[in-house]
Biopython code that builds the backbone (N, CA, C, O; Angstrom):
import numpy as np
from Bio.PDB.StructureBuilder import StructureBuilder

atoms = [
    (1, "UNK", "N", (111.839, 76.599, 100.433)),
    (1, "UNK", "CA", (112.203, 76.504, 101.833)),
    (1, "UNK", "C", (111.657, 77.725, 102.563)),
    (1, "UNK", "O", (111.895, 78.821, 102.055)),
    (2, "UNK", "N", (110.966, 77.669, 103.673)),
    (2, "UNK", "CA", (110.956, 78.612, 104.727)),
    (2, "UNK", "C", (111.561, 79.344, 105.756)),
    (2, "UNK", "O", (111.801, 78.832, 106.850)),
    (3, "UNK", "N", (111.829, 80.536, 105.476)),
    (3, "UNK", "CA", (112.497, 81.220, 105.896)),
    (3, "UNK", "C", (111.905, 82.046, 107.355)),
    (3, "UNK", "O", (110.680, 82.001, 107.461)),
    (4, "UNK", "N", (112.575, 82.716, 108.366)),
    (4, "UNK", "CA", (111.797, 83.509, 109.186)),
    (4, "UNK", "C", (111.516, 84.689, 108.742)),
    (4, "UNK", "O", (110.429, 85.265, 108.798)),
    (5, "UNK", "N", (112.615, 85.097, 108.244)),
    (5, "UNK", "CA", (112.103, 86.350, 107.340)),
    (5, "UNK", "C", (110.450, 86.511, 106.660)),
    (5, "UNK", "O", (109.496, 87.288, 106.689)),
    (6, "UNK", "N", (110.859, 85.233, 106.063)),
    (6, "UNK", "CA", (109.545, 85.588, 105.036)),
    (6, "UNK", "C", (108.273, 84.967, 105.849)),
    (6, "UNK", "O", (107.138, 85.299, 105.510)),
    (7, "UNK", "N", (108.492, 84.032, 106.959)),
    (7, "UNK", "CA", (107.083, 84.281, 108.063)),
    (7, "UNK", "C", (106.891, 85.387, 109.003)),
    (7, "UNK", "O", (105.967, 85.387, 109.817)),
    (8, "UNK", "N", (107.913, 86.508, 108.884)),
    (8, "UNK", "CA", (107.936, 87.372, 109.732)),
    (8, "UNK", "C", (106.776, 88.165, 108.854)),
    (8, "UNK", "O", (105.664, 88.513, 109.251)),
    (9, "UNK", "N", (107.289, 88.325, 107.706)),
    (9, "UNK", "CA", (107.197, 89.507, 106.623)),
    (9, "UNK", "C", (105.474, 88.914, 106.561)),
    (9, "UNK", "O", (104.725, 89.816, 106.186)),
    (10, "UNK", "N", (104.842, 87.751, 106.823)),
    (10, "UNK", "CA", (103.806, 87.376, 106.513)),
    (10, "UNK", "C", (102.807, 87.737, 107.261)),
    (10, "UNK", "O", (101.652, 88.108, 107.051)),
    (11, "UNK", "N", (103.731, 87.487, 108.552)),
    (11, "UNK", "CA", (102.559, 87.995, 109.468)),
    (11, "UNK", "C", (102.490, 89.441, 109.523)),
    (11, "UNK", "O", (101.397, 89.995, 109.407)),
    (12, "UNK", "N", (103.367, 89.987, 109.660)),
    (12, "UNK", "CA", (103.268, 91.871, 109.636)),
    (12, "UNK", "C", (102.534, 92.100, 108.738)),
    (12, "UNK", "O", (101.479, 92.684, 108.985)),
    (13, "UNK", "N", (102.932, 91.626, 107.103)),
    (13, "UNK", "CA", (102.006, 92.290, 106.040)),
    (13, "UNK", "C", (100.336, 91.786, 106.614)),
    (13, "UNK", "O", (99.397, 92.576, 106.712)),
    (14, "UNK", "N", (100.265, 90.294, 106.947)),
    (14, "UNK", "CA", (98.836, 90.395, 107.378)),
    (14, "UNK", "C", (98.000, 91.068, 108.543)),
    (14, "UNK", "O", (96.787, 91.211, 108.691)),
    (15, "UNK", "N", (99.389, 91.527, 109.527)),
    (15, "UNK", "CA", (98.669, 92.675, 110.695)),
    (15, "UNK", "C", (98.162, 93.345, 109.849)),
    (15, "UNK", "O", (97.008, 93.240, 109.433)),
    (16, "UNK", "N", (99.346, 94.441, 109.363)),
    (16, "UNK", "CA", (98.987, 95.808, 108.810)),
    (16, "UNK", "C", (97.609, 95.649, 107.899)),
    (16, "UNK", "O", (96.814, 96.569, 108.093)),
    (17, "UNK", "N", (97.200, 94.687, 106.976)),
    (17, "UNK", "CA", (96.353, 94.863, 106.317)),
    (17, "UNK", "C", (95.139, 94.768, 107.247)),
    (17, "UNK", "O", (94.221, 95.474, 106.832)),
    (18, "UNK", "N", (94.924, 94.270, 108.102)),
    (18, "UNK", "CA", (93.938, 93.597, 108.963)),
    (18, "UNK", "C", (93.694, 94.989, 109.819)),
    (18, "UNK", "O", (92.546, 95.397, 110.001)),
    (19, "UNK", "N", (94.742, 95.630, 110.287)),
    (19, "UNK", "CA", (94.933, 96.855, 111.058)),
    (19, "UNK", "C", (93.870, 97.781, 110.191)),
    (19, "UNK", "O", (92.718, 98.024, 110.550)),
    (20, "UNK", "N", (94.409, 98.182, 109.146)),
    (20, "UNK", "CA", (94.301, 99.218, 108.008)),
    (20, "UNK", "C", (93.006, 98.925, 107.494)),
    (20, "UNK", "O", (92.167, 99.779, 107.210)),
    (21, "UNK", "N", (92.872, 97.739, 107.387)),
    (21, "UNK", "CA", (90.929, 97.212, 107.324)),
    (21, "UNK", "C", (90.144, 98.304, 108.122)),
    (21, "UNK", "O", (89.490, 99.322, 107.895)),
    (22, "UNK", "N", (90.616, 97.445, 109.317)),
    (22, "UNK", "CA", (89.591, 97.932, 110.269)),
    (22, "UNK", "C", (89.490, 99.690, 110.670)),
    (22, "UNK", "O", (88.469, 100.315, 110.955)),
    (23, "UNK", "N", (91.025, 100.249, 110.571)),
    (23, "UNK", "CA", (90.827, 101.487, 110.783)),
    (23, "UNK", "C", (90.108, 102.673, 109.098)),
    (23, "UNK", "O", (89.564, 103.777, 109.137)),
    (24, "UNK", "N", (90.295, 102.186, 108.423)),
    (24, "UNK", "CA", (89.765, 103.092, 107.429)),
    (24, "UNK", "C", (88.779, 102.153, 106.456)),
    (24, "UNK", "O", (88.475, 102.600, 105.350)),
    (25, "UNK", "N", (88.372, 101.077, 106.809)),
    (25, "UNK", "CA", (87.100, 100.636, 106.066)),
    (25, "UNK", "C", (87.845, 99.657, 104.708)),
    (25, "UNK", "O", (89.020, 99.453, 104.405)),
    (26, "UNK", "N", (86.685, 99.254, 104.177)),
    (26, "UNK", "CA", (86.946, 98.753, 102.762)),
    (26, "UNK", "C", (87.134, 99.762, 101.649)),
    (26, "UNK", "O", (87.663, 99.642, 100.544)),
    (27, "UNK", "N", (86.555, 100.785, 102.243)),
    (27, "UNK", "CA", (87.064, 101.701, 100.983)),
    (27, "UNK", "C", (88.311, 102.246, 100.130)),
    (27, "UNK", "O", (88.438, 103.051, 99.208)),
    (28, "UNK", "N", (88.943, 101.645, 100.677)),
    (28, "UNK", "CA", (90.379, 101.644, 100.106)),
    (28, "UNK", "C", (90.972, 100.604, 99.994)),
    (28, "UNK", "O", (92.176, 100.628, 100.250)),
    (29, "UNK", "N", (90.460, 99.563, 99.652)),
    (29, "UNK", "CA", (90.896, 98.371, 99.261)),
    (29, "UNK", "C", (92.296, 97.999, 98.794)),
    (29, "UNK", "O", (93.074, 97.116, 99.157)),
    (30, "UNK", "N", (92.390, 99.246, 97.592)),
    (30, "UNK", "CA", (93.563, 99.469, 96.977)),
    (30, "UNK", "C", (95.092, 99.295, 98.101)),
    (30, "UNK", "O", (96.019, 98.487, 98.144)),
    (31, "UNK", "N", (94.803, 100.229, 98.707)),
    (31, "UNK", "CA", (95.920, 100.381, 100.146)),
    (31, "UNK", "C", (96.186, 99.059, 101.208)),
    (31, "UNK", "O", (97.207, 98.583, 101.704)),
    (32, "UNK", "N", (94.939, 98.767, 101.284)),
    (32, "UNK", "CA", (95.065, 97.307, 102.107)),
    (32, "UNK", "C", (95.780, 96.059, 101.097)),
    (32, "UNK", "O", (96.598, 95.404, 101.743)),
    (33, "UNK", "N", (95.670, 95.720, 100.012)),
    (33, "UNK", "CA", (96.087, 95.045, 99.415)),
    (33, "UNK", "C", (97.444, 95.181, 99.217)),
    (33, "UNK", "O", (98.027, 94.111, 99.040)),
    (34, "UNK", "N", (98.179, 96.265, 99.192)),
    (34, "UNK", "CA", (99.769, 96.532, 98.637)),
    (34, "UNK", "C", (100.289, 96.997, 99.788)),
    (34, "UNK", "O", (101.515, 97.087, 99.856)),
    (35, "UNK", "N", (99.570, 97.340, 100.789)),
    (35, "UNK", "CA", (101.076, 96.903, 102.367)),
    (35, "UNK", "C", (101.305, 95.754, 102.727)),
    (35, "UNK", "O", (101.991, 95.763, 103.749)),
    (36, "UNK", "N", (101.082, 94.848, 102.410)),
    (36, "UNK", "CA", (101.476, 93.332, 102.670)),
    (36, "UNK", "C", (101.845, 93.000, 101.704)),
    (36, "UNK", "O", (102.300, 91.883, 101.946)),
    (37, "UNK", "N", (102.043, 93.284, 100.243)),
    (37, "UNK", "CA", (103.050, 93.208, 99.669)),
    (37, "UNK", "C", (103.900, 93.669, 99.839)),
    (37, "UNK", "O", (104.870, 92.967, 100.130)),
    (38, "UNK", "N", (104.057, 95.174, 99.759)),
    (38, "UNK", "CA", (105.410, 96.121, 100.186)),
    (38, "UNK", "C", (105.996, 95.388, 101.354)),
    (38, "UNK", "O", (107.109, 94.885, 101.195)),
    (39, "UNK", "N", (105.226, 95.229, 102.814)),
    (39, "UNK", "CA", (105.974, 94.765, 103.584)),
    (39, "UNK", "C", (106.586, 93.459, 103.224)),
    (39, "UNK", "O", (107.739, 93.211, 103.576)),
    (40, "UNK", "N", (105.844, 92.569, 102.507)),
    (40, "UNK", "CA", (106.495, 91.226, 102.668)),
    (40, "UNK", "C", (108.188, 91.493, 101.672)),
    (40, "UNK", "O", (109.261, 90.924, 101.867)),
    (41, "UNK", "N", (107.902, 92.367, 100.813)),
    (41, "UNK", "CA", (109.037, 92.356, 99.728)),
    (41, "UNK", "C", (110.096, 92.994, 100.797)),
    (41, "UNK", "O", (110.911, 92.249, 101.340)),
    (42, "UNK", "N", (110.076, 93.763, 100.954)),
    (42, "UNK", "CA", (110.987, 94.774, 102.312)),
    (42, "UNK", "C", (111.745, 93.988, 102.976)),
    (42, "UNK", "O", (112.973, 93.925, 103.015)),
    (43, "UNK", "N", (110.876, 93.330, 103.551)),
    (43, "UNK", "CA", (111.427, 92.125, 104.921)),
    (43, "UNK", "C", (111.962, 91.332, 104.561)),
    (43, "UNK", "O", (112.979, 90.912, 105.113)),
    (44, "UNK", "N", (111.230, 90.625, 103.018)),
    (44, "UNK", "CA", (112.576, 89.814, 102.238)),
    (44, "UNK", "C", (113.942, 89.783, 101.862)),
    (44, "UNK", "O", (114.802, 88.913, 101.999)),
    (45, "UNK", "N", (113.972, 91.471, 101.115)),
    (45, "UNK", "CA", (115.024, 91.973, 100.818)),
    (45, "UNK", "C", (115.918, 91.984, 102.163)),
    (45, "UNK", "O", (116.942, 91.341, 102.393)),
    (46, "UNK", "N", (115.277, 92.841, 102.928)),
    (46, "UNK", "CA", (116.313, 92.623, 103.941)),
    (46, "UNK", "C", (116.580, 91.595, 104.751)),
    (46, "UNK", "O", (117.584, 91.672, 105.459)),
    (47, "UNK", "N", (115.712, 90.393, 104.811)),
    (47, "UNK", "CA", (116.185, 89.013, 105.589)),
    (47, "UNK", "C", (117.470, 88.426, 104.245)),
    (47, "UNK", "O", (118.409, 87.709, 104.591)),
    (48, "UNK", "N", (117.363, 88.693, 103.358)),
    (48, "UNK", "CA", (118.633, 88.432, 102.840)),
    (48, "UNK", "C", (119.821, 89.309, 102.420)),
    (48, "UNK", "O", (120.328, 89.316, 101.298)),
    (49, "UNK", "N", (120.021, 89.702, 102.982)),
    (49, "UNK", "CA", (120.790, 91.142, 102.802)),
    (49, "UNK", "C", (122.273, 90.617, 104.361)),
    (49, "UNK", "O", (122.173, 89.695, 105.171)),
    (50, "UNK", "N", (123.353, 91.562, 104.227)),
    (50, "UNK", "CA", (123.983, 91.023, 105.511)),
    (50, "UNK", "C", (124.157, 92.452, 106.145)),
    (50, "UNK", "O", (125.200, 93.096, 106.037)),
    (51, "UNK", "N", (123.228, 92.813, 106.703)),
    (51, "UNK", "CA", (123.208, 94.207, 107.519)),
    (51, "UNK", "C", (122.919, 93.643, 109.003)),
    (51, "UNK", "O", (122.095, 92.794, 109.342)),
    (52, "UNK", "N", (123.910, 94.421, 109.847)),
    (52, "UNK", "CA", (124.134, 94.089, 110.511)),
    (52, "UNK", "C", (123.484, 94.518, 111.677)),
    (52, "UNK", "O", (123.680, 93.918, 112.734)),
    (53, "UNK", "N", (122.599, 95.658, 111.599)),
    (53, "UNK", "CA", (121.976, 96.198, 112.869)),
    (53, "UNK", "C", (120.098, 96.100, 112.107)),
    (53, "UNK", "O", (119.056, 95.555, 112.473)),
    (54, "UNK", "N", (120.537, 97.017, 110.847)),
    (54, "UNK", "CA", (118.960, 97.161, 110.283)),
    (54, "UNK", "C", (118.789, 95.964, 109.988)),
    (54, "UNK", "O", (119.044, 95.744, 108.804)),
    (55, "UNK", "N", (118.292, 94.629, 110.865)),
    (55, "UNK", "CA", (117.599, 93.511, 110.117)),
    (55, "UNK", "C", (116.338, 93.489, 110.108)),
    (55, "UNK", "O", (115.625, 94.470, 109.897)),
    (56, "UNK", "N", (115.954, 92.334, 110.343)),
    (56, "UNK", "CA", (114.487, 92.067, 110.046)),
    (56, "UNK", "C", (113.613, 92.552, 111.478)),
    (56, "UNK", "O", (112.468, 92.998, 111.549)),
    (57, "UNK", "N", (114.181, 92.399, 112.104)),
    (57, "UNK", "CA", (113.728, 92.481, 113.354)),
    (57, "UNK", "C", (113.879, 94.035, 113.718)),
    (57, "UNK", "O", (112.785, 94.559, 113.929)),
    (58, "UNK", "N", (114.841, 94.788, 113.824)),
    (58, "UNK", "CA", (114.781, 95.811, 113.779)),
    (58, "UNK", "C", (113.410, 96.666, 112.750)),
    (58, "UNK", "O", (112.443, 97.266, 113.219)),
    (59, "UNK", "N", (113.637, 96.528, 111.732)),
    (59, "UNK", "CA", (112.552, 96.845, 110.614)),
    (59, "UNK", "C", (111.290, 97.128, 110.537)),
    (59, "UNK", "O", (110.637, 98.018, 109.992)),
    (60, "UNK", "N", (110.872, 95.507, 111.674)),
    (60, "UNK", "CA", (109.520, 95.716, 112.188)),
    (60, "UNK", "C", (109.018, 96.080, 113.276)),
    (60, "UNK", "O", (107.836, 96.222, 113.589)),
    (61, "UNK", "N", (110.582, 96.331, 114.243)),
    (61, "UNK", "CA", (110.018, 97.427, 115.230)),
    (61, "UNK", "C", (109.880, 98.355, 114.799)),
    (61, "UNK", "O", (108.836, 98.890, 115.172)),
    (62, "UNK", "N", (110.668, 99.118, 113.862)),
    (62, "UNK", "CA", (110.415, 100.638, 113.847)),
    (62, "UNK", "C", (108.648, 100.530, 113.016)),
    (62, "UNK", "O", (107.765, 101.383, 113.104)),
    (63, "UNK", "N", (108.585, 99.129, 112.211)),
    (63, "UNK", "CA", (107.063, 99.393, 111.448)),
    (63, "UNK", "C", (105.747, 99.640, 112.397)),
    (63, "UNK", "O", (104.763, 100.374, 112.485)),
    (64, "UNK", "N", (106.337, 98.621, 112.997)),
    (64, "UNK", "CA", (104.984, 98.670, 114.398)),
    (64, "UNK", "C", (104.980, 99.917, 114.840)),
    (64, "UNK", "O", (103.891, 100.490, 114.831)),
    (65, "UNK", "N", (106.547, 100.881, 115.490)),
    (65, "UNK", "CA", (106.178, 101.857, 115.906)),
    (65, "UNK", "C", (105.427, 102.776, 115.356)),
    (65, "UNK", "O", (104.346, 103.131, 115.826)),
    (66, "UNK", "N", (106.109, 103.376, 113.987)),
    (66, "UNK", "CA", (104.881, 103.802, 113.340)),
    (66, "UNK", "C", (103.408, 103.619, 113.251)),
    (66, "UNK", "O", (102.529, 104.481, 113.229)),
    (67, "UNK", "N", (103.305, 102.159, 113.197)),
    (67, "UNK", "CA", (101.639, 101.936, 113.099)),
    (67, "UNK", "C", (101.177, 102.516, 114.316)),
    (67, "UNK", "O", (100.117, 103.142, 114.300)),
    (68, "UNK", "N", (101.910, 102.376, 115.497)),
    (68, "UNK", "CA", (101.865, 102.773, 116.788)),
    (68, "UNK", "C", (101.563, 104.135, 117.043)),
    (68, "UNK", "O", (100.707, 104.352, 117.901)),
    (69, "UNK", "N", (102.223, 105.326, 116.333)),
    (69, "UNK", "CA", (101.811, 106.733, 116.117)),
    (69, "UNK", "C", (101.479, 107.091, 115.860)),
    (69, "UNK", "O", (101.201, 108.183, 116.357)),
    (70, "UNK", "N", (100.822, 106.493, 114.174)),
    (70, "UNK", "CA", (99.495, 107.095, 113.417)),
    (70, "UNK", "C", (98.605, 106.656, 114.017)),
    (70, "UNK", "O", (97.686, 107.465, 114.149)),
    (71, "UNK", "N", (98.360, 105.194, 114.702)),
    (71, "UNK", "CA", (97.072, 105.140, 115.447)),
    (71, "UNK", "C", (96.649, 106.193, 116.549)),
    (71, "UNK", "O", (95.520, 106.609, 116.813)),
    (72, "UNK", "N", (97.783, 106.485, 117.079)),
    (72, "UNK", "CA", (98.025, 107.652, 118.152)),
    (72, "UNK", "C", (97.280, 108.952, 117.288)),
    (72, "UNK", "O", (96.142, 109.283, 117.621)),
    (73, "UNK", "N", (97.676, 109.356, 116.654)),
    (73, "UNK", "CA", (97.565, 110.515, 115.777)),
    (73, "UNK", "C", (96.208, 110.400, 115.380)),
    (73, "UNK", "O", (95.595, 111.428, 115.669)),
    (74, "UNK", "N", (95.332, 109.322, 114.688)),
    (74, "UNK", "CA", (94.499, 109.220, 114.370)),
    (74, "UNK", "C", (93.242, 109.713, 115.609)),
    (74, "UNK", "O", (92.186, 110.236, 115.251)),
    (75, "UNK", "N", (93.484, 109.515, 116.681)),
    (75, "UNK", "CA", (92.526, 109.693, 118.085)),
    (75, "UNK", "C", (93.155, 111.220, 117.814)),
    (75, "UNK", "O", (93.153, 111.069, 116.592)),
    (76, "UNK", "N", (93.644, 112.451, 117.966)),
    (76, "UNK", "CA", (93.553, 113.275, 117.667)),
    (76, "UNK", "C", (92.929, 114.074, 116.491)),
    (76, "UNK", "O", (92.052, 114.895, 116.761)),
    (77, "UNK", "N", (93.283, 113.908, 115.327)),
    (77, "UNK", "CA", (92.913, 114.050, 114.237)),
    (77, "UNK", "C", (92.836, 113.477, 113.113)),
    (77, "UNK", "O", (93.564, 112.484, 113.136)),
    (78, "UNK", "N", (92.333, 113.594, 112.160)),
    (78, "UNK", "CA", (91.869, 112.793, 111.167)),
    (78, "UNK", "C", (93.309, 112.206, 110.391)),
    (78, "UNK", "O", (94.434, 112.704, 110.360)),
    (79, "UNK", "N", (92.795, 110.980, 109.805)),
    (79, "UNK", "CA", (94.471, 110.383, 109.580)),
    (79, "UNK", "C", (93.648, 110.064, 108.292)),
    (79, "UNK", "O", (92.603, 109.418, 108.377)),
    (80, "UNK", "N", (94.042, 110.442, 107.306)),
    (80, "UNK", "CA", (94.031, 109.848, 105.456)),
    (80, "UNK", "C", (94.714, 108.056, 105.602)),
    (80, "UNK", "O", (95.577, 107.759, 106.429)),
    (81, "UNK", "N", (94.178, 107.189, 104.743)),
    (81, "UNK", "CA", (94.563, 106.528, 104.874)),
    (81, "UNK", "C", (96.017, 106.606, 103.872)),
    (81, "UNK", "O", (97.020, 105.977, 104.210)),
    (82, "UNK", "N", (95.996, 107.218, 102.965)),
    (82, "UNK", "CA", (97.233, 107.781, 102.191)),
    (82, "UNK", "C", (98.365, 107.783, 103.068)),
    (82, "UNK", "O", (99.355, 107.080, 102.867)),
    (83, "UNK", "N", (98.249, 108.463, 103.913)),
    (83, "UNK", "CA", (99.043, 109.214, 104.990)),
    (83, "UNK", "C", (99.836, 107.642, 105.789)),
    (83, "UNK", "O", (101.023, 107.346, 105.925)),
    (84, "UNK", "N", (98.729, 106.997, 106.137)),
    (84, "UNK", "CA", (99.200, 105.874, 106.872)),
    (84, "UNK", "C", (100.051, 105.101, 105.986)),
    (84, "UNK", "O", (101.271, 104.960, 106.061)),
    (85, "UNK", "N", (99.342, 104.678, 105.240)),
    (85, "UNK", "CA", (100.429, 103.892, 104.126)),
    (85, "UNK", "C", (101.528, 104.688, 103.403)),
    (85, "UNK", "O", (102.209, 103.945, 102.696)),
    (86, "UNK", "N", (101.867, 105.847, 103.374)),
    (86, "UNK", "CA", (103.176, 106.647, 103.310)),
    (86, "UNK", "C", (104.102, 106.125, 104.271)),
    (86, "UNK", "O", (105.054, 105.387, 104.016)),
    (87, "UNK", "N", (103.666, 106.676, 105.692)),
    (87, "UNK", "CA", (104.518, 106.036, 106.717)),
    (87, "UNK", "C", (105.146, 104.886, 106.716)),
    (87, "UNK", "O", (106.362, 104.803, 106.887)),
    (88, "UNK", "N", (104.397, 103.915, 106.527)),
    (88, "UNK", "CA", (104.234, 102.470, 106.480)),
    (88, "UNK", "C", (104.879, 102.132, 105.944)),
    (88, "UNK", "O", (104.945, 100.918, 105.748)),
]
sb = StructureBuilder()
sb.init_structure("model")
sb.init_model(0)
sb.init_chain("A")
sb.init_seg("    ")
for serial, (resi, resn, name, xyz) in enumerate(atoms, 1):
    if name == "N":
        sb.init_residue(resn, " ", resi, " ")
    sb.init_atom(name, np.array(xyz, "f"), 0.0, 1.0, " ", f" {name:<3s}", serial, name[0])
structure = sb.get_structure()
């Protein structure tokens, strides 16, 4: 059965990877491949979980924001892709 959670978690993990593509190349393949896992598992866990403020939705605002600041950060100075996927 389909859940929103887990189409939420689908599409974020496929932003971020798509994001993370484009900002640091194929060369890290490694990294692009396991934030859309991490995220999708995350978003799972917590679309089934009964928390009452941190849900799913919450979760991926604060994810976006982040993506939102290292991209920020990145136009200043150099951003590791390490670094991004720490945040992340």
């Amino acid at each position: 059965m389909i859940t929103v959670p887990e189409l939420a978690a689908e599409a974020l993990g496929s932003f971020l990877a798509t994001d993370m593509n484009r900002s640091f190349g194929s060369s890290h393949a490694r990294l692009t491949e396991l934030i859309p896992s991490v995220a999708r598992l995350a978003l799972e866990y917590i679309g089934n979980s009964d928390a009452l403020y941190h849900n799913v939705e919450h979760t991926m605002l604060v994810t976006l924001a982040g993506h939102d600041i290292m991209m920020g950060r990145a136009l200043l100075a150099p951003t590791l892709p390490s670094d991004y996927a720490h945040l992340i």
